[in-house]
N, C-alpha and C positions, 0 to 999 in steps of 0.2 A: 270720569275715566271708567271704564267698562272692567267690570269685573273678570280678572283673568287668572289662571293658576301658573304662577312661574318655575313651580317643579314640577310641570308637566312636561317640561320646556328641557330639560339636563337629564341626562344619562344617573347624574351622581349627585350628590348633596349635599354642602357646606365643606368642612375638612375631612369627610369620608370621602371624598373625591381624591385625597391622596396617595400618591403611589406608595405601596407596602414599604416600611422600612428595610427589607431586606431585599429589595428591586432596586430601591433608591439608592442604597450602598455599591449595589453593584455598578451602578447606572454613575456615580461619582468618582470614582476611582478612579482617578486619570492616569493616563499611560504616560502624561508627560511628567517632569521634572518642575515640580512648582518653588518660582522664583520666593525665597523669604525677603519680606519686608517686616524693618526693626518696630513699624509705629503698629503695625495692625498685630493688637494687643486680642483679636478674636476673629477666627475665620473659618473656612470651609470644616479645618483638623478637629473642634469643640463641639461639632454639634448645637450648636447652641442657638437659640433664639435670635441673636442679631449681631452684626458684625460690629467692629468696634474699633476705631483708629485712634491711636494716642493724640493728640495737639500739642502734647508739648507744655503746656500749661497747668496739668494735673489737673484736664478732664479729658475726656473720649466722645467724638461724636459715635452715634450709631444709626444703624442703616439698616432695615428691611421691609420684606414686601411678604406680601402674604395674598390669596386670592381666592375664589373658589364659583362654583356655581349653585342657584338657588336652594336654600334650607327651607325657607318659608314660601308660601305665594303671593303674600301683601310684597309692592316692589318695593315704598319706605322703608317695613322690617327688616327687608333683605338686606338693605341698603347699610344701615346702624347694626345689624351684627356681623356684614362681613368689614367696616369700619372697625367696630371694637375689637372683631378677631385682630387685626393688622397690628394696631396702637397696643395692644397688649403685650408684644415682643419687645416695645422698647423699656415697659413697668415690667418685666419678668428681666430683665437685666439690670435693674434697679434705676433707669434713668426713668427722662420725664420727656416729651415728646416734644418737638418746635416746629416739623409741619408735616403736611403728606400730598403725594399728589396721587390723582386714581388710575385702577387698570379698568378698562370696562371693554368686552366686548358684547357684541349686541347684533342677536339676528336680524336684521334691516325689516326681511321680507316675511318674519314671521309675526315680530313685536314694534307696537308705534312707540316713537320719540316721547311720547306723553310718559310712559311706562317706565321707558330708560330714565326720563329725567324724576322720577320718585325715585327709583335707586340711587340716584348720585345726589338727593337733596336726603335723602336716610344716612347716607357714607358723611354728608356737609352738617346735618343734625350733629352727628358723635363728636364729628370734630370741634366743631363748636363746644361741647361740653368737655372736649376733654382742655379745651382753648387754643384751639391750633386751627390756621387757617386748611384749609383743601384750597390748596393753589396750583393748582392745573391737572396735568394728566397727560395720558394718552388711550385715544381708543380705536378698535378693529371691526369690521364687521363680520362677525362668527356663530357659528351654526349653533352654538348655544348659547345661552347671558352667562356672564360671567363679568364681574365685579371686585374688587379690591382696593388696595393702598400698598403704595413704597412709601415708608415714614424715618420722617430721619429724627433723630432726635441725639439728647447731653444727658453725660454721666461726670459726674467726679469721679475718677480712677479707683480712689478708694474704697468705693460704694457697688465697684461694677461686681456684679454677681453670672458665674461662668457655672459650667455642667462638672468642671472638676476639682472642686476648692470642697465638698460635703464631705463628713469627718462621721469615724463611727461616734457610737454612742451617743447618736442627736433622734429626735423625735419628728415625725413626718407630718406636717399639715396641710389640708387643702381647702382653697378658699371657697371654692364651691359647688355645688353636689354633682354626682354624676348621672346621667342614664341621656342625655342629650341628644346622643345617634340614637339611642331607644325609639324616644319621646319622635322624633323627627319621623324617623321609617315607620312609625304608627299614621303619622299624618300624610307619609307617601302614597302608604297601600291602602288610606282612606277609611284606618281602623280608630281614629281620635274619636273619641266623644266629647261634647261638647266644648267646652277650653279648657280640657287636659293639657294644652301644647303650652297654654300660656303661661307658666313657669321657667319651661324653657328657655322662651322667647325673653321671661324678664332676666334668667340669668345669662345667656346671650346678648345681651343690651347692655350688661353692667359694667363698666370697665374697670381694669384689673391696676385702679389708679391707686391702692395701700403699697402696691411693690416697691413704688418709689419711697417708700417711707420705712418699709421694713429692710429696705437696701441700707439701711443707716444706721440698722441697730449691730453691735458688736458679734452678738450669737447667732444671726444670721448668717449662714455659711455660703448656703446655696440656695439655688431660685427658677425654675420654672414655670414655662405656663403649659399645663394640658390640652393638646389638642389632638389630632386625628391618629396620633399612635396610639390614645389609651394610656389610663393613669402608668398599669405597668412598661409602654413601650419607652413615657418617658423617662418614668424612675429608672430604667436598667441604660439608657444613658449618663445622667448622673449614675451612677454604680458604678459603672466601667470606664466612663473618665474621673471618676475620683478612685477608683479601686479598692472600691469597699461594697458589702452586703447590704440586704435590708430584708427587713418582714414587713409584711403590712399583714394589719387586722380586720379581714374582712367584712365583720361585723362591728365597727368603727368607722366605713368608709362610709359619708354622707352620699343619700341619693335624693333626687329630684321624685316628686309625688307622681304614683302611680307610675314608677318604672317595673314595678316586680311583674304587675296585672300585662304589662302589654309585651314585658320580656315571657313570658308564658306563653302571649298570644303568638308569639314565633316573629316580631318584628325587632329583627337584627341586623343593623345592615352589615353591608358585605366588608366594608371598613374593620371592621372587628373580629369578622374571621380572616381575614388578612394579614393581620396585625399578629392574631395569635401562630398564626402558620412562622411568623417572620422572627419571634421570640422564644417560640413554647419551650426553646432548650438548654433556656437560659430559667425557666419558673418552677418552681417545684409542681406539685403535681394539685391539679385545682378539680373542682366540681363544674358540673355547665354551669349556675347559677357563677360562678365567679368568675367563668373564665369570661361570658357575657359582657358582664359588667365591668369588668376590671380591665378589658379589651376593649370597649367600649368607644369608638370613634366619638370626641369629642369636637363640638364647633365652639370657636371662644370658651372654651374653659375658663377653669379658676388654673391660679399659683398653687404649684409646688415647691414648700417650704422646708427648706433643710435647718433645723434650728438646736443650739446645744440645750442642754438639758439645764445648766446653770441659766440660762437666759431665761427660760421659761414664763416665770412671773413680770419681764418685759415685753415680751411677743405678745402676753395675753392682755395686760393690761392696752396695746397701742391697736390692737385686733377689737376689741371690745369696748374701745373710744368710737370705734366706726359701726357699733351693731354686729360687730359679726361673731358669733357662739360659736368656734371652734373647741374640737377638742382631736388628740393625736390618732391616726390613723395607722403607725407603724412607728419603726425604731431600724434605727443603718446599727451597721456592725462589722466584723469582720469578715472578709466572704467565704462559705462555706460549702456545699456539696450544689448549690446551687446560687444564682446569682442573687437571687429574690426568692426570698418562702413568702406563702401565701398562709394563712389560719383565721 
């Protein structure tokens, strides 16, 4: 296959490609009168990750799709993290996934079928690992590549984790570091050195498969996954459907190596001043260095962990069966002169 760059190809890059939340909000607001159904136990009103319809049996299927355009320019890589981006909404609600099928569209006349088909066998890789077939699809022919998955997937009811159920007095954890839109628009504007990006890449690839396991523990309240809003556009979702504060501690927020060096170098993408335009009045008052970062358009992120402070010594112990060295990044509370303090 011929060497090609596939974010030469898109305008925009993985979940930075997202419309601002405060576009999107307006853009959702329907003028019409939405009919309630008794069984969809999660929907457009939560914000949240993925929909979720009772069955009646004390579990919830769920349902979502996620998409975007090229992060990387290998088509496999593209392929396995805009897969794990997708499959991560159904572990960020504490289910477990049963199948998906792809979006893909694909400039005919600019990229050969050889190229599309590494994107959709990177999307069939994830799946595979996460054990779920990719069983069909639909696709278009479009002036830019663009890839994805609708993944349905099961929850035990009791397990399901929503944006409004966090409680103050819990401690904030995340699964995995941030600077990923950094790291990326370093590689857009052709400022990467050598395999800088390849951390990214391996925390983009990892799937956010402990959710479903921390969906089970008792002091686990709440749960999301970080993507193209930024850690704060998520947290201040949970915030305001649970109706409570938070602080985070800036200098506790895990990053990705060698995000400080190429946020200096002025590689920002525009996903994150976007994001801050769309919140800033909601955050107490930050430095550039935080607002960067803490704005930070993420692709496949990690979980955000809403967890009580008595549970602690089980979150770490079941965190730390799987390798992973967390430690708290903030603390919820009662909300205050601003939604979110920063420090």
């Amino acid at each position: 296959m011929t060497k090609i760059k596939l974010t030469e190809y898109s305008h925009g890059a993985g979940c930075g490609c997202k419309i601002s939340p405060m576009l999107l909000e307006e853009i959702l607001t329907s003028t019409r009168t939405e009919i309630e159904y008794s069984r969809l136990l999660v929907g457009n009103s939560n914000r949240d990750d993925a929909a979720a319809y009772d069955l009646g049996n004390g579990t919830s299927v769920l349902s979502t799709t996620d998409f975007f355009m090229p992060i990387v320019d290998d088509p496999f890589v593209f392929g396995k993290i805009a897969a794990t981006n997708a499959i991560s909404d159904i572990y960020a609600m504490g289910g477990s996934p049963l199948m998906a099928i792809s979006i893909f569209g694909w400039p005919i006349d600019k990229l050969s079928a050889e190229v599309g088909r590494a994107v959709i066998d990177g999307g069939r890789a994830i799946c595979e690992e996460a054990g779920i077939p990719l069983a069909g699809g639909h696709s278009i022919d479009s002036p830019e590549p663009i890839f994805g998955l609708a993944v349905t997937g099961l929850v035990e009811n009791k397990n399901l984790m929503t944006n409004d159920t966090a409680e103050v007095d819990c401690l904030l954890f995340l699964t995995k570091p941030l600077g990923i839109g950094i790291l990326s628009t370093a590689q857009k504007q052709k400022k990467i050195e050598g395999d800088e990006i390849e951390p990214a890449i391996e925390a983009m690839t990892t799937l956010n498969k402990i959710g479903a396991e921390l969906a089970t523990l008792e002091d686990v309240v709440a749960m999301t996954d970080v993507t193209g809003f930024g850690l704060l556009g998520h947290l201040s979702e949970i915030c305001e459907g649970s109706d409570i504060g938070a602080t985070v501690w800036f200098d506790k927020v895990p990053l990705l190596p060698n995000v400080e060096k190429y946020r200096q170098m002025g590689c920002i993408p525009g996903g994150a001043r976007k994001n801050f335009l769309s919140y800033r009045d909601k955050i107490s008052e930050m430095t550039k260095p935080q607002r960067e970062i803490l704005c930070d358009a993420q692709t496949s992120g990690g979980l955000l962990v809403i967890v009580r402070k008595s549970g602690l010594n089980t979150f770490m112990k079941v965190t730390e069966e799987v390798g992973m060295k967390l430690e708290p990044i903030g603390e919820t509370h009662k909300q205050g002169e601003h939604l979110i303090e920063v420090r």
